[in-house]
Legacy VTK file of the C-alpha trace (Angstrom):
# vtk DataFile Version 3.0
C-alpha trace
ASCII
DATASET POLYDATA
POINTS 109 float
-2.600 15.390 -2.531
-1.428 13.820 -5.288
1.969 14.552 -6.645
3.450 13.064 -11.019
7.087 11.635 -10.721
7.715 9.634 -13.815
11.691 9.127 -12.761
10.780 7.702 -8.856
9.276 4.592 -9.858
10.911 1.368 -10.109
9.685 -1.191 -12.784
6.202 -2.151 -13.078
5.474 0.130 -9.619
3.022 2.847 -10.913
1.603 4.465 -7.431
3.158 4.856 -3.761
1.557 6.811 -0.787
3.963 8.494 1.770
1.575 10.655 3.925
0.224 13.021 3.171
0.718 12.009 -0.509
-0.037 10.221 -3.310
2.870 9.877 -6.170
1.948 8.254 -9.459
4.517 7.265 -12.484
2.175 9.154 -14.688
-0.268 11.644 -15.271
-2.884 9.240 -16.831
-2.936 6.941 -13.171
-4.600 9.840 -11.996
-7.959 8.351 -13.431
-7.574 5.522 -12.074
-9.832 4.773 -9.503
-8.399 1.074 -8.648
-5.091 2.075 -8.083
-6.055 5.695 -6.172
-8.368 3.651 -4.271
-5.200 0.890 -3.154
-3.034 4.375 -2.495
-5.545 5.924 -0.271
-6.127 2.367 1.976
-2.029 2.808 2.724
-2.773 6.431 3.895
-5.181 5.013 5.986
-2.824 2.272 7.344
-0.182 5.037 7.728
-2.832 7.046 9.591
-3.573 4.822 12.152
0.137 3.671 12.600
1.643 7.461 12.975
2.961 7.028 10.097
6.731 6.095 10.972
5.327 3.087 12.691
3.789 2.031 9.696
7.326 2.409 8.021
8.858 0.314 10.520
6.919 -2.340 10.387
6.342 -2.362 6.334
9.841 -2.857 6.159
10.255 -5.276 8.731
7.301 -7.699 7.614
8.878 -7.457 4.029
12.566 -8.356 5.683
10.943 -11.681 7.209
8.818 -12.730 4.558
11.563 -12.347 2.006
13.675 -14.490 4.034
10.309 -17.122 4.276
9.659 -16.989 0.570
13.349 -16.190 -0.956
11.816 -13.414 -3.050
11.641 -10.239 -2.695
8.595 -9.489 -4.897
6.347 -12.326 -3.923
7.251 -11.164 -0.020
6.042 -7.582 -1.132
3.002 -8.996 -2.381
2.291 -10.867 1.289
2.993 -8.020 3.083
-0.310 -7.466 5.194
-0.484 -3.864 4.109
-0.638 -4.877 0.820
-3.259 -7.688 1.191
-5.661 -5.757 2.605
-5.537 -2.841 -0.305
-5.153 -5.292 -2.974
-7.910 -7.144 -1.901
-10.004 -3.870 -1.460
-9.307 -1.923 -4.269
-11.910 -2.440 -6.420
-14.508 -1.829 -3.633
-14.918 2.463 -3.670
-17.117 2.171 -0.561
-14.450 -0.050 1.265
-12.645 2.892 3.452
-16.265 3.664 4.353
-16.811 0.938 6.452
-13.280 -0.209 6.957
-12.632 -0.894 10.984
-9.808 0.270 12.538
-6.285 -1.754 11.893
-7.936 -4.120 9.586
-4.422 -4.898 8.267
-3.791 -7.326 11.374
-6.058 -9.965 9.572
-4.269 -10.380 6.973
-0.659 -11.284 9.219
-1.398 -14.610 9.205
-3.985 -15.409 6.413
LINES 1 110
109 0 1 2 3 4 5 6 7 8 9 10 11 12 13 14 15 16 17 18 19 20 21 22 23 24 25 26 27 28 29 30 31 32 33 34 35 36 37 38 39 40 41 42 43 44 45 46 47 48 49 50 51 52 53 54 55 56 57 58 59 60 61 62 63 64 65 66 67 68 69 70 71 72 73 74 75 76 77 78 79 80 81 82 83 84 85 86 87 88 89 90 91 92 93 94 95 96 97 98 99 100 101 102 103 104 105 106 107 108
C-alpha cells in the first residue's frame, strides 16, 4: 500500500518503505517506477529479515559506517540495503529473479 505524507520527509528523501507500506513526499512519486521499484526491494529486504531485524541491523550498519566514513549521508548511501536497491532500481524484472538475502553481497563490496 502506498500511503502521501508531504510533512514526514526530511530533505531531498522523497520515498521510505516501513512494511507493509510505501510513503512518498508527494502524490506525483507515485508514477514513478524507479523510485517504487527501490521502495518495494526494501519491503523485500524487510520481508526476509522479519521486519524488526531488518530495523536493527539498518541502523546498526549506518552507526558503523558513519563512524568509518565521518558522514552520515555518504554512510546511508553504503548501507548494503541501499546498494542493492539503488543498484536495482531501474531493472522492473529485478525482484523477479532476485535470490534470497541478496543484500549480504553488497556488506563488503
Amino acid at each position: 500500500m502506498i500511503l502521501v505524507f508531504k510533512h514526514f520527509f526530511y530533505k531531498n528523501y522523497v520515498g521510505l518503505s516501513l512494511w507493509p507500506f510505501i510513503f512518498l513526499k508527494s502524490k506525483s512519486f507515485k508514477q514513478d517506477a524507479v523510485l517504487i521499484n527501490h521502495e518495494k526491494i526494501h519491503l523485500r529486504q524487510q520481508r526476509e529479515l522479519l521486519i524488526i531485524p531488518f530495523y536493527a541491523f539498518y541502523i546498526i550498519e549506518w552507526f558503523l559506517r558513519a563512524i568509518w566514513y565521518m558522514d552520515t549521508y555518504r554512510a546511508y548511501q553504503n548501507i548494503s540495503f541501499e546498494r542493492e536497491a539503488y543498484q536495482n532500481e531501474s531493472n522492473s524484472e529485478y525482484l523477479l529473479i532476485r535470490k534470497p538475502f541478496s543484500f549480504i553481497k553488497y556488506l563488503c563490496n
